[in-house]
C-alpha positions in Angstrom: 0.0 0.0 0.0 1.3 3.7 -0.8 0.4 6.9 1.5 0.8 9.1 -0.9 -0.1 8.5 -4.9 0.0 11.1 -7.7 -2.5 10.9 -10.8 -1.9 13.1 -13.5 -4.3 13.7 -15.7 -5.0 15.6 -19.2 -9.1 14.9 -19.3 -9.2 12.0 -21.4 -10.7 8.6 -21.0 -7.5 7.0 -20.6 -6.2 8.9 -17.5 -9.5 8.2 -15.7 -9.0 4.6 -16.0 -6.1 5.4 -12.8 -8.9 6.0 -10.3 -9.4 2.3 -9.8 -6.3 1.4 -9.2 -5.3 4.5 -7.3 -7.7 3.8 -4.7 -6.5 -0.3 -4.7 -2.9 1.0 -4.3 -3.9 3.8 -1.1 -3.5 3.0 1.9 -6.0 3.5 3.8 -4.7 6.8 5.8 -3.1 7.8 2.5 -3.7 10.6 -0.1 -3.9 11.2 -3.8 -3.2 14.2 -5.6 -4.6 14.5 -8.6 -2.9 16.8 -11.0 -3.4 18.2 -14.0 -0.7 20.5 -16.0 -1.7 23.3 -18.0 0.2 24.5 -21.2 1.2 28.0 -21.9 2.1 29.4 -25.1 4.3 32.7 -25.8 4.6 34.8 -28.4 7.3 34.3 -30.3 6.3 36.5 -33.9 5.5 40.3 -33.7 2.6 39.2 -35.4 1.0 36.6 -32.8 -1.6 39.2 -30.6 -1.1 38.9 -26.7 -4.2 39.1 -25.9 -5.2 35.8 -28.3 -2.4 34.2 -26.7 -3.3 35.6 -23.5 -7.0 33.8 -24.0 -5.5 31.1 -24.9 -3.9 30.4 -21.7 -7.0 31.1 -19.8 -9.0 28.4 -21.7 -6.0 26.0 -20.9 -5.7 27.0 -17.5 -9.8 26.5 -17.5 -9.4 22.9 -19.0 -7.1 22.0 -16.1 -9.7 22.7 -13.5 -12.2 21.3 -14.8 -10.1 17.9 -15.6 -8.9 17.3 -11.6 -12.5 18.4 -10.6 -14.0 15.8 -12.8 -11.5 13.3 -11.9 -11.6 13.9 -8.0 -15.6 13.6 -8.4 -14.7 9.8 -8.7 -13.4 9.0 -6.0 -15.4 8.0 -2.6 -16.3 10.6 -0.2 -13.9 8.3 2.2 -10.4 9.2 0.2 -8.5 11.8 0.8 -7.6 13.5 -2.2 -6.2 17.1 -2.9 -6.4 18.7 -6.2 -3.6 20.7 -8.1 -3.1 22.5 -11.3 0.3 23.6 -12.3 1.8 25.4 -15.7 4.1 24.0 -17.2 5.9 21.5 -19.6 3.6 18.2 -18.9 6.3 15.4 -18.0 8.5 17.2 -16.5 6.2 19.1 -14.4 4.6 16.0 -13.3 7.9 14.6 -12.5 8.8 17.8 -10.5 5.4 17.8 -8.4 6.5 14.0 -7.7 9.7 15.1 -6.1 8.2 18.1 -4.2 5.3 16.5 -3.0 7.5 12.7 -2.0 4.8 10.8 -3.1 5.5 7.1 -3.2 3.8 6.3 -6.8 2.8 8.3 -9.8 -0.1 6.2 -11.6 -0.3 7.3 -15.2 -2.5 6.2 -18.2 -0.2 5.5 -21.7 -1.7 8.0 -24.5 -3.2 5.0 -26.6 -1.1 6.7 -29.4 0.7 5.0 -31.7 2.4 4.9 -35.2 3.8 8.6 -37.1 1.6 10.5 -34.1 3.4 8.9 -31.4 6.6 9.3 -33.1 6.5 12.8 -33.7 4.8 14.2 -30.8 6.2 11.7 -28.1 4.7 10.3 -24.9 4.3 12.1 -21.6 3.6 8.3 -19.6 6.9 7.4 -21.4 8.8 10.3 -20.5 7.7 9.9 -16.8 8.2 6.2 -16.4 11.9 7.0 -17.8 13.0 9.5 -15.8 11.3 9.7 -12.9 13.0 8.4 -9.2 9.6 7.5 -8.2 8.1 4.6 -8.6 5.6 4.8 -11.8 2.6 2.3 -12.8 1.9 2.5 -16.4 -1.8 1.9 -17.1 -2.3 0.4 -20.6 -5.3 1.2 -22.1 
């Protein structure tokens, strides 16, 4: 059993597959955060508008919420579980939150991506389970 388990999240089916085996893996004083990491772009032309970009953000930031609210809806009035949005590069800043928060297991979901997609655009799960210190289950979907 783990006291303290972190569930990332981006919204899609496939990272709210973790809950069931986040709440097998607690222990039964323990605590999952779930966390959800926002992008953020920049403007890096004199012709990309900062308040576009600026909306932009807002409507990522937005989608965050709402994806650690709907994920923490879940879980049984009985777990403890704490919430948390963060900006910031996704694997990373998962990794990061790991280390600051010592949790004892990140549970993550694999994309379901495959072939040129995968390729090009890479795999946050992947990432994580390779260069994280903490202990990582790898949900296939």
């Amino acid at each position: 059993m783990f006291n303290k388990i972190l569930l990332p999240t981006d919204g899609s089916e496939f990272s709210e597959r973790e809950v069931e085996r986040a709440t097998k893996a607690l222990a039964d004083d323990g605590e999952i955060i779930i966390l959800s990491v926002a992008g953020k772009l920049a403007a890096t032309t004199p012709f990309q508008r900062k308040k576009n970009i600026d909306q932009m953000n807002e409507g990522f930031l937005k989608e965050a919420h709402q994806n650690v609210e709907r994920m923490a809806k879940r879980f049984d009035d009985s777990v403890n579980v704490r919430t948390m949005v963060v900006t910031g590069i996704p694997a990373e800043t998962i990794i990061d939150v790991a280390e600051k928060e010592d949790v004892d297991l990140i549970i993550i979901a694999a994309s379901g991506k495959s072939g040129i997609h995968r390729f090009f655009i890479g795999s946050v799960a992947e990432k994580v389970l390779k260069s994280s210190e903490r202990d990582v289950l790898l949900i296939h979907n």
